[in-house]
N, C-alpha and C positions, 0 to 999 in steps of 0.2 A: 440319510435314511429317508424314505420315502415313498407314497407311487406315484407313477410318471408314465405318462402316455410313451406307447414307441416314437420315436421321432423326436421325443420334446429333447433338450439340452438344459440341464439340472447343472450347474456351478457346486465342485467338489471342494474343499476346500481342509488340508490335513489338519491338526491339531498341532500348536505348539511345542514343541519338543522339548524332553526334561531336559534338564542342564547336563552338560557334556554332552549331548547328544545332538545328530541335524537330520532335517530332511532328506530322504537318499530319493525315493522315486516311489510310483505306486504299478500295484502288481494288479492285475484286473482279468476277473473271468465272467463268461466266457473271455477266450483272450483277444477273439477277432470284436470286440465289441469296439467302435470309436471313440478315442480318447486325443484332448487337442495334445497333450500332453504329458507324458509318462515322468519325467524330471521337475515339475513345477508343480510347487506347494499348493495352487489353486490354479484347478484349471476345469474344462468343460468335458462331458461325456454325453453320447447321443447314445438315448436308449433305445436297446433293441425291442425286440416283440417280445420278452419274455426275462426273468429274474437276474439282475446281476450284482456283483458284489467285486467293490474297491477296496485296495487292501494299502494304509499308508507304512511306508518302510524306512528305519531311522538308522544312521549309523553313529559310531563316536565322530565326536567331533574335532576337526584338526587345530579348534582355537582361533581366536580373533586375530585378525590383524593391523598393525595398528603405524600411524605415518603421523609423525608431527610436522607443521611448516610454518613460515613465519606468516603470522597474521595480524588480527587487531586484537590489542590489550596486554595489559600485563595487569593484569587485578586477579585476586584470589578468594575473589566474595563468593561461598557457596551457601549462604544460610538460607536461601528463600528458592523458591520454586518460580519466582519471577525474572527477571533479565535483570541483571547487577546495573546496579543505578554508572551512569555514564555522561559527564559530557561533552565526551570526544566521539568522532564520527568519521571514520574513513580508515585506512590503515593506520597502525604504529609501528615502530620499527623495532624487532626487539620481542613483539608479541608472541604467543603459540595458541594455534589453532590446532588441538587434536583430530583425528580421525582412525574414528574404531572401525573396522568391517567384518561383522559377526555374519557372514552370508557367505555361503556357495558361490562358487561361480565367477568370481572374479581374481584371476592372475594376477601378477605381473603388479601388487600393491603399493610399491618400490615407488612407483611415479604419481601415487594421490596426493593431491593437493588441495587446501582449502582456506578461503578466508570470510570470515565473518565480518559483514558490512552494518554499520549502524554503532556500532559499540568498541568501545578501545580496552576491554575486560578480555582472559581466555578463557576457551569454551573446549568440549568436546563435542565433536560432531559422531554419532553413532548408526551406520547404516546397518540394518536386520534386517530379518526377514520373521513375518508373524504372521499371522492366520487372516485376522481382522484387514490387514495392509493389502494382505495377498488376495484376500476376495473385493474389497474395496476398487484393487487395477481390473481386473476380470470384468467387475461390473460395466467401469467404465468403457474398457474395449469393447464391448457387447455392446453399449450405448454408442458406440460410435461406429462399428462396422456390422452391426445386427450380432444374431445369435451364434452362426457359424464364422467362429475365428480362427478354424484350422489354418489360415493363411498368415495369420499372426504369429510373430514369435515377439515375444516379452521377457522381460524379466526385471521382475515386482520387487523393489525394495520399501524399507522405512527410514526415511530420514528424521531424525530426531536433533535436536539441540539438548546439551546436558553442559551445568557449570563447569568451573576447571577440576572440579573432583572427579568429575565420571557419571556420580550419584544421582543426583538431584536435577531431574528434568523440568528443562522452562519452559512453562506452560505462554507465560505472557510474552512472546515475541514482535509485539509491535515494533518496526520501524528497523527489524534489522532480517537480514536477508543471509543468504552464502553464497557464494561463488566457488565450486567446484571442480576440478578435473581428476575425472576417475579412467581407468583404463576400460576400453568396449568389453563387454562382459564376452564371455568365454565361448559361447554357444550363436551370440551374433558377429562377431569381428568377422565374417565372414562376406558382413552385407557394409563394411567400410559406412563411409557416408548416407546411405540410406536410412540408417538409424533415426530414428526421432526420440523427445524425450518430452514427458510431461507429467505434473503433479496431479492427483485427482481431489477435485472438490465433487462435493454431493453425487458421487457417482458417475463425476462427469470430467474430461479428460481438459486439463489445464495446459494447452500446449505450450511447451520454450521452441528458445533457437537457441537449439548449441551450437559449436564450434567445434571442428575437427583436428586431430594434429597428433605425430607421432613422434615419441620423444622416448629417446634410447632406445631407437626401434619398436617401440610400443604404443599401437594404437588408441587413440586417448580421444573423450569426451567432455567438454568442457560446457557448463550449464550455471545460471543463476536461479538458487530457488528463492522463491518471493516470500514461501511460506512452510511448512513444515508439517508435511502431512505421506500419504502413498504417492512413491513415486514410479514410473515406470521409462525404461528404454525397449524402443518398442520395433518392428520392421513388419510393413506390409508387405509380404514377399507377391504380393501382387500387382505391385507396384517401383519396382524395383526402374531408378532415373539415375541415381549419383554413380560416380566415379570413385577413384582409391584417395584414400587420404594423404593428405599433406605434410608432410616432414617438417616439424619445425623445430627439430633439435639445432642448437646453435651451431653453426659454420666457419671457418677460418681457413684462411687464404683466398686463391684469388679467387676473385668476387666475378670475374667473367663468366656471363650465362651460355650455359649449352647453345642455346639457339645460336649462337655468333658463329662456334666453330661451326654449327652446319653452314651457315650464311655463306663463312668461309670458303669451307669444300666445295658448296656447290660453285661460288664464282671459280677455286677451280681447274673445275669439271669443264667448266664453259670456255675456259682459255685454253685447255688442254686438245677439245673440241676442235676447235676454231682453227688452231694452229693444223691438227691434223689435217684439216678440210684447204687450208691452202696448200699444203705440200701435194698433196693428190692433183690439184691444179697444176702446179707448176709439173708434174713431171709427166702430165697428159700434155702440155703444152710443148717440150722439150721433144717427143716423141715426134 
């Protein structure tokens, strides 16, 4: 709520949804008014010359979903809101790394993975979507490509760290990180490798380098977060340079690359050539 000059761009941003319930999209009149986004919890509107009113829409919610994998730790210390004391560092074998996905938007959860680097304890990793997370990205895309993001497509998550109960969020995460592969969210898989991905500090975009790869036919992003805060996958559709992503479901048999059999065919194409080009000789010559 507010006033706003026409032209200016005011960050909307819906209210947290009761339980059972999620974000559907916002309804907006007048209807021709611009909106970066009609599907996304926070997003930008450019106001017209004259009164309008955003209306946010919630539906039941289909439930978390949730991917266990082997990670680091096997400890069951959930009494403190700090990181379970540890002096192991790297994987263990045997551990579990939960992953809850309380958000919209993403498919295909069959293929998420996660491990917790730093600690040989297990954890729940819980990706949301909240209000505070969701305006926090917004900001940063504005601090990075100016006011007008229409060009941008995003989508805002909350990465959180929670002990092996679920419960109890660890505030103190020095020195331990996660390495993640989630599948491309559902509204960009379309932009394959142009994806980018990054956490926002102070409003301001913390870029990674993810890795691409698609595994059970399903396009996947793979990403280390350093620290645990809003995170965003994001596509400058005005900038659009990458190619289709890489297949790197595992393979069996033979290990011969495509490129050989063209090598092949084409030497050949070139004998086949050759041969025909002397027979033409000789029976000009017989003539």
């Amino acid at each position: 709520s507010g006033s706003y000059a026409a032209g200016s761009q005011p960050i909307i941003v819906a209210n947290d949804p009761a339980k059972g319930m999620q974000f559907s999209n916002w309804t907006i009149d007048p209807s021709n008014t611009t909106i970066a986004s009609k599907v996304l919890s926070a997003t930008v509107i450019t106001m017209p010359a004259g009164n309008v009113t955003v209306t946010a829409n919630y539906t039941k919610s289909n439930g978390s979903n949730t991917s266990t994998s082997t990670g680091s730790g096997n400890s069951t210390n959930s009494n403190s809101n700090r990181r379970p004391n540890s002096t192991t560092t790297g994987n263990v074998s045997g551990g579990r790394t939960t992953v809850v996905i309380d958000k919209n938007g993403l498919s295909n959860t069959g293929v998420v993975s996660a491990t917790v680097n730093g600690s040989s304890d297990n954890f729940v990793i819980k990706i949301t979507e909240s209000a505070s997370a969701s305006e926090e990205v917004v900001k940063a895309l504005m601090a990075e490509y100016g006011n007008d993001i229409s060009a941008i497509k995003y989508f805002p998550m909350d990465i959180s760290l929670y002990d092996s109960t679920g419960n109890n969020k660890i505030t103190d995460t020095t020195g331990l990180s996660i390495s993640i592969t989630l599948p491309i969210p559902d509204s960009l898989i379309t932009y394959a490798g142009n994806n980018k991905v990054a956490g926002v500090v102070n409003s301001k975009l913390d870029k990674l380098t993810p890795k691409f790869s698609t595994i059970s036919g399903v396009s996947c992003i793979t990403f280390t977060a350093e620290h645990f805060s809003p995170y965003v996958i994001y596509v400058d559709t005005n900038n659009l340079t990458a190619g289709t992503i890489a297949d790197s479901t595992p393979k069996t048999g033979d290990a011969i690359h495509p490129k050989w059999f063209l090598s092949l065919g084409l030497a050949c194409l070139s004998i086949v050539f050759f041969m025909k080009k002397d027979k033409k000789t000789l029976r000009k010559a017989r003539a």
